[in-house]
DOMAR-887288 format. One line per field, with one value per residue (C-alpha): x, y, z. Coordinates in nm, 3 decimals, padded with zeros to 5 digits. Example, Ala and Ser with C-alpha at 12.3 -4.5 7.8 and 13.67 -1.06 7.14 Angstrom:
// DOMAR-887288
c1 <- c(01.230|01.367) $
c2 <- c(-00.450|-00.106) $
c3 <- c(00.780|00.714) $
This chain:
// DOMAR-887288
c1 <- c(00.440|00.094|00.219|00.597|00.379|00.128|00.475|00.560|00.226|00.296|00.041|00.095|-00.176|00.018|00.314|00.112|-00.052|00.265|00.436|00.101|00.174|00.500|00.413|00.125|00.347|00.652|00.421|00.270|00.651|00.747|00.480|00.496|00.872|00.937|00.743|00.925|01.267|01.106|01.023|01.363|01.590|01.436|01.396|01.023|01.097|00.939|00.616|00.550|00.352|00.024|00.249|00.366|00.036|-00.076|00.177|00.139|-00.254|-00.251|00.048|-00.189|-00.472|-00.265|-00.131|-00.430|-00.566|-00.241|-00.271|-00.694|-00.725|-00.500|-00.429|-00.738|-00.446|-00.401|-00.066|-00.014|00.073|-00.126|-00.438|-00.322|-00.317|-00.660|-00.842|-00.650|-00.833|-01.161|-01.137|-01.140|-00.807|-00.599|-00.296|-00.097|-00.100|00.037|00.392|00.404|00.228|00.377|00.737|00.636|00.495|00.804|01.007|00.813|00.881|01.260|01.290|01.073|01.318|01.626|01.491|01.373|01.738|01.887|01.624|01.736|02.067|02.243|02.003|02.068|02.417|02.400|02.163|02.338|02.721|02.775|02.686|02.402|02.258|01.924|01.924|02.007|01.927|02.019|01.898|01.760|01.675|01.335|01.287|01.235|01.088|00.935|01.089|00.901|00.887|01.163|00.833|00.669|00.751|00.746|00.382|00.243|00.419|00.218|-00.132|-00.077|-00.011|-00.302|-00.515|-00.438|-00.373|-00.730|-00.900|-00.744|-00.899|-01.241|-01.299|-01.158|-01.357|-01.682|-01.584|-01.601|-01.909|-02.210|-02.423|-02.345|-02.274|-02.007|-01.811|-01.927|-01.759|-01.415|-01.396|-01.297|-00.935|-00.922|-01.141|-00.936|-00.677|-00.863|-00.895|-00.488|-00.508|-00.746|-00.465|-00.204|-00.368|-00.482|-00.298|00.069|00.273|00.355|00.560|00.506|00.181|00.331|-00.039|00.156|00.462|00.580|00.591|00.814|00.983|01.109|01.271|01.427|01.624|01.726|01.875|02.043|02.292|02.299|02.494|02.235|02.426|02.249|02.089|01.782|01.725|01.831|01.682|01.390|01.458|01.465|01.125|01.173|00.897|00.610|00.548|00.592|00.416|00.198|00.031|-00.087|-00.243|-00.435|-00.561|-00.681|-00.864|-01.023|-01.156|-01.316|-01.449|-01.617|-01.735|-01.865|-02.029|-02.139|-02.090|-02.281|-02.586|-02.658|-02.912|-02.871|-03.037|-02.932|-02.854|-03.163|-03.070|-03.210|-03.518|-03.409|-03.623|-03.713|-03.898|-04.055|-04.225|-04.304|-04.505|-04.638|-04.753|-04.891|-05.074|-05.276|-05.384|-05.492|-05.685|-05.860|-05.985|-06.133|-06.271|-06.444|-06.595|-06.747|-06.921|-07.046|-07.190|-07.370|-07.491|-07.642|-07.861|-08.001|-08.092) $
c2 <- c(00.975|01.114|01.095|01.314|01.573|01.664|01.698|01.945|02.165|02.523|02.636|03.029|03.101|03.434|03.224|02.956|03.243|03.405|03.098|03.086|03.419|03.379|02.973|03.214|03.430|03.220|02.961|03.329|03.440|03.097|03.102|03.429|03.556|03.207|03.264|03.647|03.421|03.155|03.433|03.662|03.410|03.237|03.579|03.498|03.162|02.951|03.196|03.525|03.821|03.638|03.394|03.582|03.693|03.371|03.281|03.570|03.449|03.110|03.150|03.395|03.131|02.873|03.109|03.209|02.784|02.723|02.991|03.097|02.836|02.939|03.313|03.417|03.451|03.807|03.745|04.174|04.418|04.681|04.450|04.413|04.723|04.806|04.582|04.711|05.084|04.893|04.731|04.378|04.304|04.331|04.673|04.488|04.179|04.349|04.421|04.034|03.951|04.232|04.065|03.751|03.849|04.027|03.740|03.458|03.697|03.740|03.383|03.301|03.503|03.327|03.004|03.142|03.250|02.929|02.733|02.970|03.021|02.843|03.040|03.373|03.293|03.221|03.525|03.813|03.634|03.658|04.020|04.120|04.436|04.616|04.773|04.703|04.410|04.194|04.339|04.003|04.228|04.284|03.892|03.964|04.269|04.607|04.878|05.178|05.179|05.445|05.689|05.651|05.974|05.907|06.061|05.857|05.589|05.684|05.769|05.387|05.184|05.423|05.233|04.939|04.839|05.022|04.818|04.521|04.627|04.700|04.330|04.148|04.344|04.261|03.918|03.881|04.105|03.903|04.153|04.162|03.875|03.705|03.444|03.079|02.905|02.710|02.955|03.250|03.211|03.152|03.464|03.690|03.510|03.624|03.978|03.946|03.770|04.111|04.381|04.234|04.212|04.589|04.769|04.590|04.773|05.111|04.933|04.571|04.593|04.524|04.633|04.431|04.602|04.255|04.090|04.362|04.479|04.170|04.033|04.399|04.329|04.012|04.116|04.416|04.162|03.919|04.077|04.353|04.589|04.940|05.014|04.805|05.097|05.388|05.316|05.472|05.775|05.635|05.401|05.125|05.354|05.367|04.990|05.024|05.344|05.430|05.104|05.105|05.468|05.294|05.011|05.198|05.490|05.119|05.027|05.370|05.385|05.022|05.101|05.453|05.342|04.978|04.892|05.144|05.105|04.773|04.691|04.609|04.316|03.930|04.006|03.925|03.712|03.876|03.697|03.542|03.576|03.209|03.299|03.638|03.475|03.171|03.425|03.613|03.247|03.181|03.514|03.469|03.152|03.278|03.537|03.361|03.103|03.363|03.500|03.135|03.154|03.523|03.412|03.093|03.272|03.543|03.286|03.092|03.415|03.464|03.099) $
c3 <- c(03.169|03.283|03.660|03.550|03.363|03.658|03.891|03.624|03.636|03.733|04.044|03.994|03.719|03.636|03.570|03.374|03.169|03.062|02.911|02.700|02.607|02.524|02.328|02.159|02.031|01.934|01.718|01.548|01.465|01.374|01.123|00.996|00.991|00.868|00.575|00.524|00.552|00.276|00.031|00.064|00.045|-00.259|-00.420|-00.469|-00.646|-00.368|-00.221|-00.282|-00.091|-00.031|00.083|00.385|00.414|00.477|00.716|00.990|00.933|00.987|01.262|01.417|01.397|01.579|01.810|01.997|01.953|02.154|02.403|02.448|02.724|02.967|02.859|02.671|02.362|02.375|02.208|02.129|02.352|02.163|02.281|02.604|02.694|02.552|02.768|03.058|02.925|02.879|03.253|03.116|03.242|03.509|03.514|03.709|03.470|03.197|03.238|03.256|02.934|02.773|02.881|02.799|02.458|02.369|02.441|02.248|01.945|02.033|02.065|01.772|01.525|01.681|01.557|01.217|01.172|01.274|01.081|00.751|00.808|00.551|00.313|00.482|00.444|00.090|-00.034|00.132|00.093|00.458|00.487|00.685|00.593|00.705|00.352|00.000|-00.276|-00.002|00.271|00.569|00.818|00.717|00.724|01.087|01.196|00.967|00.768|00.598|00.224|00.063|-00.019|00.351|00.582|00.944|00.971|00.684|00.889|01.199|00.975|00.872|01.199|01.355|01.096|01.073|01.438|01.510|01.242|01.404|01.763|01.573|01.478|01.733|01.981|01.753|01.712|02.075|02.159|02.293|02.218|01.850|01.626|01.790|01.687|01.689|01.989|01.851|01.574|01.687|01.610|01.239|01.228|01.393|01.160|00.849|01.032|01.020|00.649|00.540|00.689|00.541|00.206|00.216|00.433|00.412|00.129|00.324|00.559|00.665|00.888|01.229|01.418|01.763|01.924|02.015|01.686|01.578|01.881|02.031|01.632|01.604|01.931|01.784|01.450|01.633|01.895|01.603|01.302|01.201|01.418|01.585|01.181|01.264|01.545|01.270|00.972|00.804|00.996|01.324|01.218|01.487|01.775|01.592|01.539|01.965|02.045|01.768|01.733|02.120|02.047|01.755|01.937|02.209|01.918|01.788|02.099|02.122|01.817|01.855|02.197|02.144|01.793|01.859|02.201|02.418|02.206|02.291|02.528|02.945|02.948|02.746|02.385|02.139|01.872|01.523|01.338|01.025|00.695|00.752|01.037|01.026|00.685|00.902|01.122|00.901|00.725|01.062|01.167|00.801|00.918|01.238|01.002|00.810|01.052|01.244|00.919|00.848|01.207|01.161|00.816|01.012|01.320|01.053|00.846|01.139|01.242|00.879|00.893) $
């Protein structure tokens, strides 16, 4: 078995990185749309928001474990692209991870439809709407709430996507407090878990064009029809376009606030309280022993 799988290892690392990509992104829809598909279609009997919540976390968390070696799990176009701005990665690189991302999501919401279909089936009666009490398109990709206008729309993926950018960037920063080694995917998982929990009710909190991009395509040449593109005012662009701006204004922010302060040289890792009052514990000794040795020299020349 070991000798058929090394005949079956890729030698172009471009191509090997952008089937981690696109694994990295299909176990993150899996996860997370499956969850969307759980909730719907059990009308909130069998998981509720925190629920989905959960899943686009933990899928996220698994995601970048499955792809970090190979890729460095960057799983979003919207990040992509920033580290392209920052000079950490390659422009010519990223039409090919942004393809590849887009397509682990596309696929990703194929299976999550043909793992729920029977219960798509039976919740909407055979109807597939974008819309409505039974509306299964959102299962899949995002949809404004009735009360969000386009520009509240764009106000909120501008925030959310540049909070995103904000901690992953400081979770990887050296020079700050970065993430212990092996961990840094469940915490840009609970960076996920956090948006979702306070940013999500306006309209879904897509923050990556592929997660919602590449489902969208799916619903509309599976039943959903050309309303996943019109809906919500013509919605579907800003979880593409608007979330790159905001990742790149996060990236900014961080670099221009945090990042350009640090110093040139190796990062210096902060005393703790232990230790400056292990010092200080040590300096008083240092004191007072000299101290002992002044009254013992004076006392020797009176005597």
């Amino acid at each position: 078995m070991d000798r058929l799988l090394k005949r079956c290892r890729i030698k172009s690392r471009l191509l090997r990185e952008c089937l981690a990509e696109f694994f990295g992104v299909y176990i993150v829809i899996l996860f997370g749309c499956g969850s969307v598909a759980q909730v719907t279609t059990s009308q909130n009997t069998k998981g509720e928001y925190l629920s989905i919540n959960l899943g686009f976390a933990l899928g996220t968390t698994f995601g970048i474990y499955v792809a970090k070696g190979v890729s460095g799990a960057h799983l979003n176009p919207a990040v992509s692209l920033t580290l392209c701005v920052l000079g950490r990665f390659s422009w010519t690189r990223l039409p090919f991870y942004v393809c590849s991302q887009v397509f682990g999501a596309f696929l990703a919401a194929a299976t999550v439809a043909l793992q729920y279909y029977d219960a798509i089936m039976d919740f909407t009666g055979g109807h597939l709407t974008v819309s409505g009490a039974t509306a299964t398109a959102g299962i899949f990709t995002t949809y404004p709430a009735d009360y969000l206008s386009l520009w509240g729309g764009v106000v909120d993926q501008i925030i959310g996507t540049a909070a995103l950018l904000v901690c992953v960037l400081a979770l990887g920063d050296p020079h700050n407090t970065p993430a212990p080694p092996g961990l840094e995917p469940v915490l840009v998982g609970a960076v996920v878990l956090v948006i979702g929990i306070s940013m999500g009710s306006n309209s879904g909190y897509a923050i990556n064009p592929a997660r919602d991009f590449g489902p969208r395509l799916f619903t509309y040449i599976s039943g959903w029809g050309d309303e996943v593109f019109r809906a919500g005012h013509g919605w579907w662009w800003i979880p593409v376009i608007v979330t790159c701006v905001g990742a790149v204004l996060g990236s900014v922010l961080y670099e221009l606030l945090i990042g350009v302060h640090h110093s040139d040289s190796e990062p210096e890792e902060a005393e703790s309280p232990t230790a400056v009052l292990q010092q200080t514990l040590e300096f008083d000794t240092i004191k007072e022993n000299s101290m002992d040795k002044i009254f013992s020299i004076t006392a020797a020349d009176i005597s």
